[in-house]
C-alpha positions as CSV (number, residue, x, y, z in Angstrom):
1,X,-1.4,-5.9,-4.9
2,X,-1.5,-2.8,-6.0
3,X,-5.5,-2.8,-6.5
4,X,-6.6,-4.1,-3.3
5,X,-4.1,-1.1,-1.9
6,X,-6.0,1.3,-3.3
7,X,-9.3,0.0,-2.4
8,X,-8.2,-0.1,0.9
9,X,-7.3,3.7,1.2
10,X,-10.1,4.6,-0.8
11,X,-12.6,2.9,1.8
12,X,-10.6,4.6,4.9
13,X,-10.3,7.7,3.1
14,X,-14.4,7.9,2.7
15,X,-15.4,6.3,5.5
16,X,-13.4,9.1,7.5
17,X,-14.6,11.8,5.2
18,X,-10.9,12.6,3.6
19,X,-10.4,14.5,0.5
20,X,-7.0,13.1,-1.3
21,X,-5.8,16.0,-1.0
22,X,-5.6,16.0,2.8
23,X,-4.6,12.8,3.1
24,X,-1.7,13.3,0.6
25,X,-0.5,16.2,2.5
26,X,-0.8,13.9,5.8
27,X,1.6,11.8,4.2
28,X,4.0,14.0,2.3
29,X,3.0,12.7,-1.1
30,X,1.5,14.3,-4.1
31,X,-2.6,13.9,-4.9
32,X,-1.8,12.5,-7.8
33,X,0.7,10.2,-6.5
34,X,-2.1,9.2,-3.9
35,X,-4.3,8.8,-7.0
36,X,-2.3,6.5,-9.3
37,X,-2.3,4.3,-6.1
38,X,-5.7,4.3,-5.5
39,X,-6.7,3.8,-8.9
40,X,-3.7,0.8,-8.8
41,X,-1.9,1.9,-11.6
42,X,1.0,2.9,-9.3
43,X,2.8,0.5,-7.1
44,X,3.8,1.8,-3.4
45,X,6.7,1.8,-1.7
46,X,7.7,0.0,1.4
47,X,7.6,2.8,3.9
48,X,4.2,4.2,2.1
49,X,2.9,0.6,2.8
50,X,4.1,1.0,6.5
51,X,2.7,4.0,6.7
52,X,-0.5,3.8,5.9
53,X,-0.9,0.3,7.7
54,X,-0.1,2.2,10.5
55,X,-2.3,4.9,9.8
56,X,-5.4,2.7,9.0
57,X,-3.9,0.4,12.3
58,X,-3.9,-2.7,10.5
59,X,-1.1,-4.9,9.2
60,X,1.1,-4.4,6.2
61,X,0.7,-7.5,4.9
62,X,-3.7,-7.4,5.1
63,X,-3.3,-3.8,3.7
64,X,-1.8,-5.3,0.5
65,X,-3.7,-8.2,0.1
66,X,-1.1,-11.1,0.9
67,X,-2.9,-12.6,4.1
68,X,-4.7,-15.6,2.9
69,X,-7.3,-17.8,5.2
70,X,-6.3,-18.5,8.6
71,X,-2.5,-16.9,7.9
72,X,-1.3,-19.5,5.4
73,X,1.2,-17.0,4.2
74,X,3.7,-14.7,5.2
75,X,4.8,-11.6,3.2
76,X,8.6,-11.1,3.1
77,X,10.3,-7.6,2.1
78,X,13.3,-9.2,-0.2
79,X,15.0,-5.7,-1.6
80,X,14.5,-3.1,-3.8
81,X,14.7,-3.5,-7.9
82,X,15.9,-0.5,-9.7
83,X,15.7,-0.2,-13.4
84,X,14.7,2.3,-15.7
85,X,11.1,2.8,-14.7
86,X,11.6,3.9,-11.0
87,X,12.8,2.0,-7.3
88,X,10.2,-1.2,-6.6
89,X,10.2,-2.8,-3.4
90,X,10.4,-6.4,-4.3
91,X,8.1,-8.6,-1.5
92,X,7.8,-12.8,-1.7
93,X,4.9,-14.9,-0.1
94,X,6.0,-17.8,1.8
95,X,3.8,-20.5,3.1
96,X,3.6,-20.5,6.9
């Protein structure tokens, strides 16, 4: 997921001539934060998903990569994991 995520942003964020830094600060996250997830070696949260679907005006579940052909699947928020490593939203894809 976290791959296609960043590709994503890093397309929007060049093809509308935005520096990380600006578009970190647009979002209340740190550059490097904003760099780990464009690189992919970061994973984003739920509401950083939401917000830049909304920003980009597409849906969550294109922006991460889950939409196969024609809608087969659905992506479906299940909680949040915590363990020593940080807070993960935990998503599941159901066939639709």
């Amino acid at each position: 997921m976290s791959k296609n995520f960043g590709e994503k942003i890093v397309a929007w964020r060049k093809a509308n001539s935005c520096t990380q830094s600006a578009l970190a600060g647009r979002f209340g996250i740190s550059r490097s934060f904003l760099c780990q997830l464009e690189k992919g070696s970061r994973n984003p949260t739920l509401k950083t998903i939401m917000s830049f679907a909304t920003e980009l005006n597409i849906s969550a579940d294109e922006l991460i990569g889950t939409q196969v052909c024609n809608n087969e699947f659905t992506l479906l928020w299940c909680g949040t994991h915590v363990d020593n490593n940080g807070q993960y939203d935990v998503f599941r894809k159901v066939r639709t």
